[in-house]
Structures are given as structure tokens and as C-alpha cells.
C-alpha positions as CSV (number, residue, x, y, z in Angstrom):
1,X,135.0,178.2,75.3
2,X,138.5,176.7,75.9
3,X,140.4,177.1,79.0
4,X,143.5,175.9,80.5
5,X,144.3,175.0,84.1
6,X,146.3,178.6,83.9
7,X,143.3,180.0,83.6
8,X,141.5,179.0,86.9
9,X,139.2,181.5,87.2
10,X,137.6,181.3,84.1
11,X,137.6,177.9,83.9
12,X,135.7,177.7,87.6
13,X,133.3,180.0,86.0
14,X,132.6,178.0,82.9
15,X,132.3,174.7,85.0
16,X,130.0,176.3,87.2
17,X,128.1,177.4,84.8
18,X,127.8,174.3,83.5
19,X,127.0,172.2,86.0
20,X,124.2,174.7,87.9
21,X,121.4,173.1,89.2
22,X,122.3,169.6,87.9
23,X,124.3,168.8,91.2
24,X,126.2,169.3,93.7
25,X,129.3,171.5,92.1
26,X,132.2,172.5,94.4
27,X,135.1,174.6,93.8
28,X,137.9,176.1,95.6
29,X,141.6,176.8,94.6
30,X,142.8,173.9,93.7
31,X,139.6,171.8,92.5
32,X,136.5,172.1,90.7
33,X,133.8,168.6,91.5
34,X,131.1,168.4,90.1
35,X,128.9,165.4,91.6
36,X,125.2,164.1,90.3
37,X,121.9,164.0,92.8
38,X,121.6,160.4,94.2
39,X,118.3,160.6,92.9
40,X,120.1,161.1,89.1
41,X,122.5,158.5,87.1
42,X,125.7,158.1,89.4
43,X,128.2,160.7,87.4
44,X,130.9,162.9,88.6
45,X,134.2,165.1,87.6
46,X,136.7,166.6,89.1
47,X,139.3,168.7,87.6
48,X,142.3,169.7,89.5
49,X,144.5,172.6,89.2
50,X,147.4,170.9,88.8
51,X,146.2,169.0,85.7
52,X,144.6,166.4,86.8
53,X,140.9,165.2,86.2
54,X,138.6,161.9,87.1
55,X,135.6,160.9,85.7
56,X,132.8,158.5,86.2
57,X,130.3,156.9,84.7
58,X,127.4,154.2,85.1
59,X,129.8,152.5,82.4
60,X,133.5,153.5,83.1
61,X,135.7,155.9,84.8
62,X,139.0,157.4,83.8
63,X,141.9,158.8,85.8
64,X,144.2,161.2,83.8
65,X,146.1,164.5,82.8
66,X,144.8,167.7,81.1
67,X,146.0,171.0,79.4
68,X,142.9,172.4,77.7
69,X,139.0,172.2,78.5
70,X,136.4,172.9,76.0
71,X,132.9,173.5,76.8
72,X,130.6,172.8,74.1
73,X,127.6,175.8,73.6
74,X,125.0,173.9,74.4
75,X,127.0,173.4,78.0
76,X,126.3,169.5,77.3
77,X,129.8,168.2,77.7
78,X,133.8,169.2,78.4
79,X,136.2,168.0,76.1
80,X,139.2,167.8,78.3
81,X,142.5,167.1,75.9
82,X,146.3,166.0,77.7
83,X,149.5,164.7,76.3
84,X,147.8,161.0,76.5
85,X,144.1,161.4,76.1
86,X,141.7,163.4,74.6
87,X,138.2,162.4,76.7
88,X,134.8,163.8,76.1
89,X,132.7,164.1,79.6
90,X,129.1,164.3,78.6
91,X,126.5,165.0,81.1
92,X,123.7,162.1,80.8
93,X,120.1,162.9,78.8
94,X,118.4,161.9,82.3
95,X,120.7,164.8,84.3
96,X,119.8,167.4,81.3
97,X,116.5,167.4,81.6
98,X,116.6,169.3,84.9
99,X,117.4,172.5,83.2
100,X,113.7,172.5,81.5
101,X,112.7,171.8,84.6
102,X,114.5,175.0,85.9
103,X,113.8,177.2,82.7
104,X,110.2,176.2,83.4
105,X,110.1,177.5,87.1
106,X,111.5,180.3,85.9
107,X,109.2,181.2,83.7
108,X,106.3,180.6,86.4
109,X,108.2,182.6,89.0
110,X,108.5,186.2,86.5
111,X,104.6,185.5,85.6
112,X,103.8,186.5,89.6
């Protein structure tokens, strides 16, 4: 799904969406944050209505402007694409693995 920042309502809901249960996600009218467990690989984003976005990584970090989002399917990364840069934000194998965890509660809680 793409998205642009004129579109903050549906791109809130695609980031949350995203990010649920792999950390601490906060959103309000002017930003969406989306920050890893301290037990997990130190990761974050934040994308700012106004265009703006900032990244990190255990490797780098990037400060920069945005006019579309696209969230891949599989709701594994956010290709975010500005005048400069075109940066792909993908969430870390290690952070990923908490949704079997989830989908595997899930299936225990329906069985009672």
C-alpha cells in the first residue's frame, strides 16, 4: 500500500499495523514512532506529518524528507521515497520473529 503524508489517517493505520506487537508504536497528529523493545536490536522510525522521517539502525541512521510510503505485503519494511532519497526501513529478522510468537498465542488462546 502507498500513502502520502496527505493521507495521515491511512498512513497511521498502515504503520500501526505494521509495527503491532513489535514495539512501542506512538502516534498522534503530527507523528507516527515506532521504537524497538530494549530487549530487541536498537531500531526506530519516525515519520512526521510535515515530511519528515528518521531512522536508525544497529549500523546507521538517516535524517531526511518524504512524499510517498510503501508498505510491502508481508508488512516487513517501508519504502519511504523524497525528492533526495529513496530509503528502505526494514524491520530486523530478530524483531519479526515476535509475530510467530503472537500468531502462536493466538492460536492457543481460540483452542480454550
Amino acid at each position: 500500500m502507498e500513502y502520502g503524508p496527505g493521507d495521515w489517517e491511512g498512513l497511521s493505520n498502515a504503520f500501526a499495523d505494521m509495527f503491532e506487537g513489535l514495539g512501542d508504536v506512538k502516534s498522534d497528529e503530527s507523528i507516527l514512532e515506532f521504537t524497538s523493545f530494549p530487549s530487541d536490536v536498537a531500531t526506530g522510525l519516525s515519520i512526521s506529518r510535515d515530511g519528515s522521517m528518521l531512522a536508525n539502525m544497529p549500523l546507521h541512521g538517516i535524517d531526511s524528507r518524504f512524499e510517498r510510503v510503501i508498505f510491502d505485503e508481508r508488512r516487513e519494511s517501508i519504502r519511504l521515497i523524497g525528492p533526495e532519497t529513496d530509503y528502505t526501513y526494514r524491520v530486523p529478522p530478530a524483531i519479526l520473529r515476535r509475530r510467530g510468537r503472537l500468531r502462536g498465542l493466538s492460536r492457543l488462546w481460540r483452542l480454550r
